[in-house]
Steps between C-alpha positions, in 0.01 A plus 500: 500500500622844404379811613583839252342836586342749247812728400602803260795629336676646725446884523896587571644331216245468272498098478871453413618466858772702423585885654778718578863345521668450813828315602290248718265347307552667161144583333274267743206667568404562867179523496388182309827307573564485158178293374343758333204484684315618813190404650181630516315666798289146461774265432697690752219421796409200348890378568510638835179295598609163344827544694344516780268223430780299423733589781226397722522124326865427461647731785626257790831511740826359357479242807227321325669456156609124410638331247284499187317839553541732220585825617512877351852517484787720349675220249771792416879388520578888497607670776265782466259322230096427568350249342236365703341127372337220668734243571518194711627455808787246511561515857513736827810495695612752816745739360715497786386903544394598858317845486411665820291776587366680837089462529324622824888547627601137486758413259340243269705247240358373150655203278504579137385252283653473143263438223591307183302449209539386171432659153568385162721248625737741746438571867519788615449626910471781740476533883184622703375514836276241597190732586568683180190520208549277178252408225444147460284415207151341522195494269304783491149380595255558217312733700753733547598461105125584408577825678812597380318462155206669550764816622497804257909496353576194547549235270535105599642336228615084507866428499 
């Protein structure tokens, strides 16, 4: 299932995602990112309420993932690179990382848990605290599809 939101060119660069020149990122457009396009008032409250529909779902605590779950993960091998995916969940390990913090004036200690998944055949991993929020992929119950589609901006299209 796909979700796409009603969109226009965008009104800075006319479409081409392309504007002024600058040593950082050359001629990327800022305001659409470089895609060209922006979305409308419609698609752009019709993607705020989906994500929140959806965040509601597949939101749960990084204590609770196992091996197996697909997760919303970032699959980049960059340092400083985003690509988020689902991927699968080859296996939760601690990371060895202690993290401590003061709550209520008592000194309180947290094991990090390293995440490793696998995507297209490579694993990649990162570390997070166990009461930290993940997505963790589930069906979205046909009731809740019948009103995403019935939204005004939205789109539901089938992968």
């Amino acid at each position: 299932m796909k979700f796409k939101y009603e969109s226009q060119p965008c009104g800075r660069c006319g479409g081409t995602g392309h504007y002024s020149f600058n040593q950082v990122s050359g001629t990327t457009c800022f305001k659409c990112n470089g895609s060209g396009k922006q979305l409308t008032r419609a698609g752009g409250a019709a993607s705020k309420k989906v994500t929140a529909m959806l965040d509601e779902l597949w939101n749960t605590t990084v204590a609770t993932i196992l091996p197996g779950d697909m997760v919303w993960f970032n699959v980049s091998q960059q340092f400083l690179g985003t690509r988020m995916r689902w991927a699968k969940v080859a296996r939760v390990e601690p990371s060895g990382a202690v993290v401590s913090y003061v709550e209520n004036g008592v000194e309180v200690k947290v094991d990090y848990l390293n995440i490793i998944v696998t995507y297209k055949g490579k694993e990649s991993g990162a570390g997070y605290g166990p009461s930290m929020t993940i997505r963790r992929w589930k069906e979205v119950p046909a009731e809740t599809l019948n009103k995403i589609r019935k939204m005004k901006g939205v789109i539901v299209e089938a992968e």
